[in-house]
BAVEX-678076 format. One record per residue (C-alpha): x, y, z. Coordinates in steps of 0.001 Angstrom, whole numbers, plus 524288, in hexadecimal, padded with zeros to 5 digits. Layout:
N
XYZ...
# end
This chain:
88
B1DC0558D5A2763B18F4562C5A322CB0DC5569CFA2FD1B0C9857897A2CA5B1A5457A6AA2E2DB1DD657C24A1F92B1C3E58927A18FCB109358DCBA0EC8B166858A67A0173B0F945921D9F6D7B1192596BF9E873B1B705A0329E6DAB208F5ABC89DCEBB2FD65AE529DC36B33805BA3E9D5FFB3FE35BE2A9D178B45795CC829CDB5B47695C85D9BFC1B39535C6389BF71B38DD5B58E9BF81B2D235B1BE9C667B2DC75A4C49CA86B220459E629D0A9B23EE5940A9DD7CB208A58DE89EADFB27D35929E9F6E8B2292596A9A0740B25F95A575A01FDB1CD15AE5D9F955B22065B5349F04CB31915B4B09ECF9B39A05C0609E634B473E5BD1D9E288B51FE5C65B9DE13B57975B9809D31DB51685AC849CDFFB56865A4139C588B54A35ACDD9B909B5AA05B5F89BD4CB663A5B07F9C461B741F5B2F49BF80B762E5A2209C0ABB6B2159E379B7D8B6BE95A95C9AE29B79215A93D9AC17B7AFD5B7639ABB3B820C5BDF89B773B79185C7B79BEEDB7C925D0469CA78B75035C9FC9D77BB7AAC5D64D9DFF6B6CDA5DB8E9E075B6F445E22D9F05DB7C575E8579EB2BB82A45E13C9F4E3B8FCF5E1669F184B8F505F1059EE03B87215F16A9FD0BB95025E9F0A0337B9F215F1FA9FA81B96B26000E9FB80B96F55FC3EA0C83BA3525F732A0CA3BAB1F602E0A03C9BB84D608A2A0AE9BB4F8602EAA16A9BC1615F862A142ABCE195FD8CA1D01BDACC5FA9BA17AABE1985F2B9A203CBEC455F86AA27D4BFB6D5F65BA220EC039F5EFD2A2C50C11DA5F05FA2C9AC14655E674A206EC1E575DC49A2585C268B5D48BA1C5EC221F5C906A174DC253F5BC19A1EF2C2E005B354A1349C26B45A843A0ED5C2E8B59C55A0E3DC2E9D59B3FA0004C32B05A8A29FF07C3F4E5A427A085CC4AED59F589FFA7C5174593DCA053CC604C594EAA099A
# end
């Protein structure tokens, strides 16, 4: 192995919103997450909203009435499909 090429690997605090502290080794400081795994919807079992950005409210709230209808062309009639053809 090369010398002084790999990062500083020291102790470690990871902090999640629901208040779990968990206590590690990693190159980074300190870590805040936003879900761990008591709090996540797969290990507890209960469903939880993950939206926390609002961003499907940001994409309809940007996105509202700006949708054109599509022009109405002149509505040919339907080409017969050959089931719909009865045979002589």
């Amino acid at each position: 192995m090369k010398e002084k090429i790999h990062p500083e690997y020291k102790e470690t605090t990871i902090v999640c919103v629901c208040g779990e502290v968990i206590h590690t080794r990693s190159t980074r400081a300190n870590i805040h997450v936003d879900i761990c795994s008591k709090c996540h919807p797969f290990f507890t079992g209960r469903q939880k909203l993950v939206d926390s950005a609002g961003r499907v409210e940001k994409f309809a709230k940007r996105y509202a009435g700006k949708v054109k209808a599509k022009s109405k062309k002149k509505e040919e009639a339907p080409a017969e499909s050959p089931e719909e053809k009865k045979p002589e």
